[in-house]
Backbone as CSV, one residue per row, in Angstrom:
resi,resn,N_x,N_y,N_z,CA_x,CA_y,CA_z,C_x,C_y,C_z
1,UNK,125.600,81.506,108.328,124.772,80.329,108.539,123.997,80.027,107.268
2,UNK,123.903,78.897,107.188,123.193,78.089,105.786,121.716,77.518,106.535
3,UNK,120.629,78.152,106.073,119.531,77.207,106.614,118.808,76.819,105.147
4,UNK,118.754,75.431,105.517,118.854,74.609,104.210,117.198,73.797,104.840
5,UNK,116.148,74.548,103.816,114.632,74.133,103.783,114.627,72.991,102.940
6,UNK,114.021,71.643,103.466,114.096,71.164,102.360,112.617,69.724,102.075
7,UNK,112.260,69.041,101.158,111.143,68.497,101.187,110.569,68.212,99.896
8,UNK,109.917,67.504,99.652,109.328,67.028,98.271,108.546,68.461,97.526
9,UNK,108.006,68.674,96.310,107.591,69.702,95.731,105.873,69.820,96.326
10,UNK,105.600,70.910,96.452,104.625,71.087,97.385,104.577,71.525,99.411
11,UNK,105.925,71.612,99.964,105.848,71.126,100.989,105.906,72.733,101.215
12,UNK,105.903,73.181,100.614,106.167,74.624,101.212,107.809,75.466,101.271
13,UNK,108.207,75.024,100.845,109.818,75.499,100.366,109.764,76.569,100.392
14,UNK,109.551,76.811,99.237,109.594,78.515,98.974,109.233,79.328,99.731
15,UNK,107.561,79.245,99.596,106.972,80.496,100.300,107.153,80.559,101.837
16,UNK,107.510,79.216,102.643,108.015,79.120,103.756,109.383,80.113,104.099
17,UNK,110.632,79.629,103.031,112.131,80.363,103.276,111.511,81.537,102.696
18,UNK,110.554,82.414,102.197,111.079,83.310,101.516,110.463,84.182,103.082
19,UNK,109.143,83.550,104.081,108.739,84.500,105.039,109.993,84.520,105.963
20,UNK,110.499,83.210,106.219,111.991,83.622,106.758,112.825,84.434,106.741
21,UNK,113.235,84.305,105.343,114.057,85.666,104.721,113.367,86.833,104.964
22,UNK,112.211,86.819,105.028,111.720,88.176,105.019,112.137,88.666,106.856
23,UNK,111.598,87.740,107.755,111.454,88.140,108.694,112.731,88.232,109.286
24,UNK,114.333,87.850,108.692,115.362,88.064,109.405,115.655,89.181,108.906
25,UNK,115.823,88.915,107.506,116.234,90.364,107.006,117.177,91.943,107.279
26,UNK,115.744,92.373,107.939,115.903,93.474,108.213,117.247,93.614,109.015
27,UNK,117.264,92.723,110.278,118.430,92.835,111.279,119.589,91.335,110.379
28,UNK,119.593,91.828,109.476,120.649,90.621,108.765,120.946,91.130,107.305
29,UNK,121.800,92.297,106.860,121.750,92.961,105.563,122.337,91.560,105.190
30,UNK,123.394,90.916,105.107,124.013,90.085,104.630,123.803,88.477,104.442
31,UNK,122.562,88.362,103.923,121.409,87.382,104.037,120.842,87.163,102.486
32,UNK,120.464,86.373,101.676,120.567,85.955,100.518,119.249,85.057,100.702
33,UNK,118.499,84.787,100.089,117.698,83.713,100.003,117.767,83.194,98.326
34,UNK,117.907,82.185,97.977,118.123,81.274,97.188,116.686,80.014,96.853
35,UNK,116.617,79.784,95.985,115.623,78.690,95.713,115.979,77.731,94.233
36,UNK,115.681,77.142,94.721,116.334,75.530,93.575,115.767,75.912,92.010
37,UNK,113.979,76.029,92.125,113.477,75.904,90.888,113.907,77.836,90.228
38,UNK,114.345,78.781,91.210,114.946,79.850,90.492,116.512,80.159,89.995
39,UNK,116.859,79.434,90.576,118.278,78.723,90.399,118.303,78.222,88.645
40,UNK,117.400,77.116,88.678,117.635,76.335,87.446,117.088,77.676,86.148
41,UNK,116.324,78.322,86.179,116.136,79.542,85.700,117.502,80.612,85.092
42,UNK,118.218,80.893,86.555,119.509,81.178,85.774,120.222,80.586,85.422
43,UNK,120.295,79.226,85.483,121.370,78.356,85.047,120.778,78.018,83.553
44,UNK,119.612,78.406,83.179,119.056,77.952,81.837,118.111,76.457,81.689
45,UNK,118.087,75.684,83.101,117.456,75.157,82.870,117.297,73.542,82.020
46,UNK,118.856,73.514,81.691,119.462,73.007,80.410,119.649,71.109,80.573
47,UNK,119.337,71.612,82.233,119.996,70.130,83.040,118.703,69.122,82.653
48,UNK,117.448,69.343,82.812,116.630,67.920,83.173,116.427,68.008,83.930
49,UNK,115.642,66.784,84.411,115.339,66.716,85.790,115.259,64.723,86.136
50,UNK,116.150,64.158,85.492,116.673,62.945,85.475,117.836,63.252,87.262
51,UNK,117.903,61.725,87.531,118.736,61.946,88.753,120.325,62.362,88.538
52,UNK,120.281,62.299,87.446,122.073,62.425,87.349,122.005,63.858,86.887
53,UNK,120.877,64.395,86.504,120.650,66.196,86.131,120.362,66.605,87.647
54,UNK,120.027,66.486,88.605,119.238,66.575,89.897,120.774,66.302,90.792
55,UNK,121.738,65.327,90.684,122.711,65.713,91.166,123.328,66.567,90.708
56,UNK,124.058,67.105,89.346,124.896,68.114,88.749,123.904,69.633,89.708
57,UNK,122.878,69.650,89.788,121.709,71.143,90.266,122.402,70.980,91.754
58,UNK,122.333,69.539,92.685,122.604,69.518,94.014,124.030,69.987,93.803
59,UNK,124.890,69.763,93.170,126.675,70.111,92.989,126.493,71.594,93.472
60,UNK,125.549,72.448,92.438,125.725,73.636,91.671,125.240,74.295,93.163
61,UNK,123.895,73.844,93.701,123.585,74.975,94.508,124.015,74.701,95.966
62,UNK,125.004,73.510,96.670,125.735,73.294,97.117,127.480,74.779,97.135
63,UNK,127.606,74.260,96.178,128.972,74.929,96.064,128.662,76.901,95.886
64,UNK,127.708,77.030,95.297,127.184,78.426,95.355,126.921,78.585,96.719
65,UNK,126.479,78.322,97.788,126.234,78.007,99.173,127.391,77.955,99.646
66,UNK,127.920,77.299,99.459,129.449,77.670,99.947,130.689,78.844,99.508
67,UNK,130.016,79.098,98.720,131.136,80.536,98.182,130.412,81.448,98.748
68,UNK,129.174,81.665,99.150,128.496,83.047,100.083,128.948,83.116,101.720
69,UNK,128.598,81.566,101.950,129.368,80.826,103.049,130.600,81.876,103.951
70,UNK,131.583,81.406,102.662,133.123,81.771,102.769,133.637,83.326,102.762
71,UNK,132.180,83.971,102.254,132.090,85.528,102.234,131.480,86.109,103.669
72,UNK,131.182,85.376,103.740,130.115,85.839,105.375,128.664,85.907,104.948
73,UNK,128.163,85.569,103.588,126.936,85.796,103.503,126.332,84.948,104.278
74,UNK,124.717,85.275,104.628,124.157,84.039,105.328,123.236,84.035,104.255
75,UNK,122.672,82.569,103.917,122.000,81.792,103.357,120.803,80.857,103.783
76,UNK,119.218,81.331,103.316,118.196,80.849,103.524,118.233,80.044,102.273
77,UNK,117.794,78.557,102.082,117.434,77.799,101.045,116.755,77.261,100.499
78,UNK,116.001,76.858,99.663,114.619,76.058,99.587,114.664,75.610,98.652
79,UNK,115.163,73.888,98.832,115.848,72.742,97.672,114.960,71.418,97.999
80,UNK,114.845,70.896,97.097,114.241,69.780,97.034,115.070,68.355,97.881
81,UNK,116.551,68.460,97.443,117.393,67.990,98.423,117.295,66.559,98.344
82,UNK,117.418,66.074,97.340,117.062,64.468,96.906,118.134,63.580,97.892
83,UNK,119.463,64.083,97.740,120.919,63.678,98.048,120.968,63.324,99.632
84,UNK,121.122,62.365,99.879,121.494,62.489,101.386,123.399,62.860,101.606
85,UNK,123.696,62.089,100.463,125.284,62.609,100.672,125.616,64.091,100.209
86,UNK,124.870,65.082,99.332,124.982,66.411,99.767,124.666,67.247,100.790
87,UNK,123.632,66.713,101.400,123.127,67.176,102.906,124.595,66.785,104.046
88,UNK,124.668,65.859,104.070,125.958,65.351,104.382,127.400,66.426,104.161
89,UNK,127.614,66.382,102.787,128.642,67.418,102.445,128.327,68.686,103.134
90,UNK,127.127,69.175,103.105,126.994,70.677,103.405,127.446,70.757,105.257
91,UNK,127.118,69.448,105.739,127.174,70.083,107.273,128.675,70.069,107.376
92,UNK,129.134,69.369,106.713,130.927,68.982,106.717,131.664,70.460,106.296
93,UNK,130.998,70.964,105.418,131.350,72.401,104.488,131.248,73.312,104.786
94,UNK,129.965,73.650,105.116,129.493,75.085,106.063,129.740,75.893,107.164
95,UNK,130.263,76.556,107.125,130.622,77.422,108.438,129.339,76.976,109.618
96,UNK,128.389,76.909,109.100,127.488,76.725,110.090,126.104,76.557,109.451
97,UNK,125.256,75.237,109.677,124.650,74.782,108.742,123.294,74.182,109.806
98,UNK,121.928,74.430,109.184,120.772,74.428,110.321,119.772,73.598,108.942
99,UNK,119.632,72.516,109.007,118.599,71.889,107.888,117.208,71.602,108.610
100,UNK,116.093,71.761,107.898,115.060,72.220,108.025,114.482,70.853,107.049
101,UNK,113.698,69.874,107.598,112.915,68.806,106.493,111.840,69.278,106.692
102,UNK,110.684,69.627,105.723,109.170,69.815,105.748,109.237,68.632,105.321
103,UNK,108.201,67.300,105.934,107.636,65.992,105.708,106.335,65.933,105.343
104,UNK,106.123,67.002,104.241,104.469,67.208,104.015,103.585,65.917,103.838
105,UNK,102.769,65.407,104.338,101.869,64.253,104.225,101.379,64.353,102.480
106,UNK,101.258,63.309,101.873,101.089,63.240,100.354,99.582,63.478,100.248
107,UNK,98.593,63.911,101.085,97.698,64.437,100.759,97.783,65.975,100.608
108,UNK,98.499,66.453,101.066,98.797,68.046,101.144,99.575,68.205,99.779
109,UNK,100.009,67.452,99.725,101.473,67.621,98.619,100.609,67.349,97.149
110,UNK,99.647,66.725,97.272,98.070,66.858,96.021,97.170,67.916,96.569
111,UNK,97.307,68.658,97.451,96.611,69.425,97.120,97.321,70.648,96.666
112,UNK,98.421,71.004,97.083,99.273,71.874,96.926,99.804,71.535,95.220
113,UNK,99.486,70.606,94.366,100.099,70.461,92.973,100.078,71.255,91.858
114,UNK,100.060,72.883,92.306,100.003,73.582,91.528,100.365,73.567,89.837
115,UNK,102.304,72.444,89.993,102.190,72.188,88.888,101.929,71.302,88.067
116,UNK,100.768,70.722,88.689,100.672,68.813,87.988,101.654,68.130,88.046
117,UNK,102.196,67.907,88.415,103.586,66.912,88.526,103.176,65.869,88.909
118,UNK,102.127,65.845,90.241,102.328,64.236,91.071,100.851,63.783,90.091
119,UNK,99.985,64.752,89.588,99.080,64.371,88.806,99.479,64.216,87.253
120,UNK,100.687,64.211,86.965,100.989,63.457,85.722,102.169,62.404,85.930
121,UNK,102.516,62.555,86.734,103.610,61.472,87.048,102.680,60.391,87.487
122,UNK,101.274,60.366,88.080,100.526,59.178,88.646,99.690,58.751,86.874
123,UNK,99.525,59.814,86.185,98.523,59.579,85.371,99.794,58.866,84.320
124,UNK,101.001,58.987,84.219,102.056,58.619,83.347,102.524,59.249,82.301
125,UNK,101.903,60.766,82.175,102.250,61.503,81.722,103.757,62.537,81.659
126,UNK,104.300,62.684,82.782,105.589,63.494,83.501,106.151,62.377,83.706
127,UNK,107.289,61.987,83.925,108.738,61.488,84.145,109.596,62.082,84.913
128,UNK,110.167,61.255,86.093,111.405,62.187,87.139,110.571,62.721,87.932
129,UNK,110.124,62.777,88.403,109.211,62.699,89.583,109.358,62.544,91.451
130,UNK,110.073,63.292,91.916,110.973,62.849,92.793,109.184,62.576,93.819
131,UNK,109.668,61.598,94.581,108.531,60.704,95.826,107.838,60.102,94.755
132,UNK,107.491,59.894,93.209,106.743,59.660,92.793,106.992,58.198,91.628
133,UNK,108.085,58.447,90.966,108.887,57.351,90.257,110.623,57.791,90.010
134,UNK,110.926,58.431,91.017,111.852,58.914,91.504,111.839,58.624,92.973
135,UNK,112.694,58.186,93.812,113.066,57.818,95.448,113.509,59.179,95.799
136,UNK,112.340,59.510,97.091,113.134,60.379,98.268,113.682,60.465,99.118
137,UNK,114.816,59.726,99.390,115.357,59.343,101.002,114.884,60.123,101.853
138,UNK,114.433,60.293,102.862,114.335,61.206,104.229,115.916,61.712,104.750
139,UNK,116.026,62.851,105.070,117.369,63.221,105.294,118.074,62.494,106.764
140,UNK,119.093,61.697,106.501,120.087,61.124,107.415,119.449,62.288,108.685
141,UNK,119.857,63.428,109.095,120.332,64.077,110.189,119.549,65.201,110.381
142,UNK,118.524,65.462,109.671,117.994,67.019,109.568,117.980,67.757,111.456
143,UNK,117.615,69.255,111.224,118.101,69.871,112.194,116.731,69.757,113.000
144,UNK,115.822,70.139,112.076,114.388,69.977,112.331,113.667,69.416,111.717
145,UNK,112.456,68.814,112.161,111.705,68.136,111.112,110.150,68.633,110.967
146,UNK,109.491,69.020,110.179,108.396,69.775,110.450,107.563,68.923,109.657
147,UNK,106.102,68.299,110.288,105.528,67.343,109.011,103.733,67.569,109.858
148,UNK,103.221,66.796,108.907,101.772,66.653,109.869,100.817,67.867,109.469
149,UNK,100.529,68.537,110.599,99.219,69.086,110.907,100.068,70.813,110.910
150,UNK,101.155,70.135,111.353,102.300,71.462,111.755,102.282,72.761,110.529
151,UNK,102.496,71.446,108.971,102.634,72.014,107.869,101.237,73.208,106.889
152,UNK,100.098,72.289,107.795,99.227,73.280,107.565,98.685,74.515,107.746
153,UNK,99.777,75.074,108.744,99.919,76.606,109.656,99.781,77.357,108.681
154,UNK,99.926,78.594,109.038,100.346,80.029,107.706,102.102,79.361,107.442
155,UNK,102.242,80.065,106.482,103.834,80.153,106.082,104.385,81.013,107.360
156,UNK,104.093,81.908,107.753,104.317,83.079,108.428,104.735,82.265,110.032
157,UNK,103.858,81.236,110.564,103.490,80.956,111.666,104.684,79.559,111.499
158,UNK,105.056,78.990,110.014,105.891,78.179,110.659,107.470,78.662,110.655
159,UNK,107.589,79.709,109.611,108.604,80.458,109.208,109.239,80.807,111.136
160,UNK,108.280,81.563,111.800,108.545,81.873,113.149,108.529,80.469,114.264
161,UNK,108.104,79.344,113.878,108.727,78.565,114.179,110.195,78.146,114.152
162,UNK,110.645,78.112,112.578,111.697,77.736,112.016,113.047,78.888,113.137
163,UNK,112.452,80.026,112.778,113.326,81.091,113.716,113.602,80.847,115.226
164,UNK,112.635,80.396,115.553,112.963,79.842,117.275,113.925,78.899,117.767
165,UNK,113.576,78.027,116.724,114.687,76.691,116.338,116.541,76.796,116.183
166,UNK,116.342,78.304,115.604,117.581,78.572,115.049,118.963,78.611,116.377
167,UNK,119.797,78.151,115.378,121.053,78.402,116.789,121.565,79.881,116.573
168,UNK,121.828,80.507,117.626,122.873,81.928,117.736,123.306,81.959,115.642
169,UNK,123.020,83.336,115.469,123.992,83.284,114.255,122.919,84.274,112.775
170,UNK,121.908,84.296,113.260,121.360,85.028,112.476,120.043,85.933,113.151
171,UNK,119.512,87.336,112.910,118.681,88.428,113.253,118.861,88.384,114.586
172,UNK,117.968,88.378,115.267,118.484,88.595,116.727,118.426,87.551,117.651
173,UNK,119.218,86.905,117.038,120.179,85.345,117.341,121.557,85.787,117.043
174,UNK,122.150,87.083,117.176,123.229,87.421,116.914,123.700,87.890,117.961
């Protein structure tokens, strides 16, 4: 199973999939957690962050997702997910595929701006800017949608949300 976290920068991605990952884990050796901005890290980083660099990253961590896929790995994700037609591809692709939208309200998503982004992309400083001078479609089909008041929980408290949600196929959903 592919559970594919996904949401503008700030929404909780990471530290959300990573309590996930943590909490299947144990009863799931064959479980991987993955993240976009550590991704571009091993890939070098080399791409940009222009939309036509932002699709080649959606290609990359798409098709890596699918070669763990095809192994039996299961896959937690936490992508920014600009693409509605890769979201698309993945449910078409995946052995079995559970997408997750955090709809963080844009006041959270400033407060959470750890890396200045939406505060230099407003000030005109940063460029590529996805919700900001960059378009975020909302995902066509997501599995769940988590936004609001919801998003302000612990990581921990929505992570065990996210798990309840899940279909048969991973920790003790098996």
């Amino acid at each position: 199973m592919i559970v594919w976290l996904i949401g503008l920068s700030g929404a909780g991605k990471t530290t959300i999939g990573r309590c996930l990952y943590e909490k299947v884990k144990p009863e799931t050796s064959n479980l991987v957690f993955l993240d976009g901005d550590n991704l571009r890290e091993v890939w070098g980083d080399s791409l940009g962050h222009t939309v036509a660099a932002r699709n080649v990253n959606a290609h990359r961590i798409s098709n890596l997702s699918l070669m763990l896929d095809k192994q039996g790995i299961h896959v937690v994700a936490a992508v920014l997910s600009m693409f509605p037609d890769w979201q698309v591809w993945n449910r078409e692709n995946f052995s079995q595929y559970f997408e997750v939208y955090l709809d963080a309200p844009r006041d959270l998503l400033r407060e959470r701006d750890s890396k200045g982004l939406y505060a230099g992309a407003e000030a005109g400083t940063i460029e590529n800017v996805v919700g900001v001078d960059l378009p975020y479609p909302p995902p066509p089909a997501p599995d769940l949608t988590m936004g609001g008041d919801v998003l302000r929980q612990s990581p921990e408290a929505i992570s065990d949300m996210i798990f309840a949600a899940l279909p048969p196929g991973l920790g003790r959903h098996r």
